[in-house]
C-alpha positions in Angstrom: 0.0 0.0 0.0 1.3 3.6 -0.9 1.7 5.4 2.2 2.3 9.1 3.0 5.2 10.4 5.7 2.8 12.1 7.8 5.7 13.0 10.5 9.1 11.6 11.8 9.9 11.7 15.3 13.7 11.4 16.3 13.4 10.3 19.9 16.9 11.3 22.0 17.0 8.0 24.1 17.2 5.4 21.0 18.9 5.9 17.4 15.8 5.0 15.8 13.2 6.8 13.8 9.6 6.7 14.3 7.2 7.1 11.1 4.4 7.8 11.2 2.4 7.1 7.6 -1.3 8.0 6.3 -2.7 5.6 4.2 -6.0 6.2 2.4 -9.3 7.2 4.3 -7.5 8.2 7.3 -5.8 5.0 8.2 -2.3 5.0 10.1 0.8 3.1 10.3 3.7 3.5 13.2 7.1 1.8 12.1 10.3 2.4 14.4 13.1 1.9 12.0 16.8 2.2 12.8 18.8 5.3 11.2 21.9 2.7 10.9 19.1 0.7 9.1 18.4 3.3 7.0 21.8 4.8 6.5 22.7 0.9 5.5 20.0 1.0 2.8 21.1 3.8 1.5 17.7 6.0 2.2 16.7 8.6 4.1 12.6 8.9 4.8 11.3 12.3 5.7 7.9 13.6 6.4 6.6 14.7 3.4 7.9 11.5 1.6 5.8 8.8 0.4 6.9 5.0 0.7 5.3 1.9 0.0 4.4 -0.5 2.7 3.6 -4.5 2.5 2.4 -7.0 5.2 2.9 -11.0 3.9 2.8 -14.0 5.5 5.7 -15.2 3.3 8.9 -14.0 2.7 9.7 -13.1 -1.3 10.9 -10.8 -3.5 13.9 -9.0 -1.3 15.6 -7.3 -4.4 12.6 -4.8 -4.8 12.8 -3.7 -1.7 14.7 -1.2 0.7 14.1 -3.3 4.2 12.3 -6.1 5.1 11.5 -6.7 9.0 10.7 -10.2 10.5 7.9 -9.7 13.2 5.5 -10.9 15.1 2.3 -9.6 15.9 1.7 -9.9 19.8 -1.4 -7.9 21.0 -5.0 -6.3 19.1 -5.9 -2.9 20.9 -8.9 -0.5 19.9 -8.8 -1.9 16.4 -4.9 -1.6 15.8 -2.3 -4.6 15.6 0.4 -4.0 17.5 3.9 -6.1 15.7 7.2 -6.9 17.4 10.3 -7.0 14.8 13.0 -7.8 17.7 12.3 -5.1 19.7 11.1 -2.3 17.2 7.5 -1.9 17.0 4.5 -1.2 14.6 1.2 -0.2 14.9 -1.3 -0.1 12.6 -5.1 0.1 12.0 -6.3 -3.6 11.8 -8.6 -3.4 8.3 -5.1 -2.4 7.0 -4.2 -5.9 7.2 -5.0 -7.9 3.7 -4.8 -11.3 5.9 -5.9 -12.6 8.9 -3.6 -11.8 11.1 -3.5 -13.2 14.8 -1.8 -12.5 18.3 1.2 -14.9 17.5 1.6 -14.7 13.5 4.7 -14.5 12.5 4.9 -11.8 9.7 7.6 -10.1 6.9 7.0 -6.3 6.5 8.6 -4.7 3.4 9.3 -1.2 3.1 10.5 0.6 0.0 10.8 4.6 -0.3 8.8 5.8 -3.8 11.2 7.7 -6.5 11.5 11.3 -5.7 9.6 13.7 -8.4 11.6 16.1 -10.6 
């Protein structure tokens, strides 16, 4: 799903960034990533950006994409899933999700930043 960098939050205790992404009709996504993940990959996400954003059950197709998490969904709160990828987290609004997916499911999440325009 095409996504929309609603705002970045630097927090000073961790060297991670938090995004924070719209997605059509209002929806929301929260995905902690690393900056060393970032810097690794070569990308730097900023609000205003737009990326895309997958949730499989499967892992595939790794060359099309900037990073790819393995988590696992622990906990559904007030119609979000909340996902563990080793101690980052994500949050996002349930009907986001394509499959069923459970309290315990393990889960790939792919991230890739969209082209800039010129």
């Amino acid at each position: 799903m095409k996504a929309y960098v609603h705002d970045v939050d630097t927090p000073e205790y961790a060297k991670i960034k938090i995004l924070r992404l719209s997605v059509n009709e209002g929806k929301s996504v929260r995905i902690d990533v690393p900056i060393r993940l970032l810097e690794e990959a070569g990308i730097d996400i900023r609000k205003g950006d737009e990326v895309i954003v997958e949730f499989r059950r499967s892992l595939e197709d790794l060359e099309q994409w900037d990073i790819v998490y393995s988590c696992k969904a622990y906990m559904e709160k007030e119609k979000k899933t909340l996902i563990s990828c080793g101690g980052l987290q994500i949050s996002l609004d349930t009907e986001l999700l394509l499959e069923e997916i459970r309290p315990g499911s393990k889960i790939y999440v792919y991230i890739r930043k969209c082209q800039e325009k010129n």
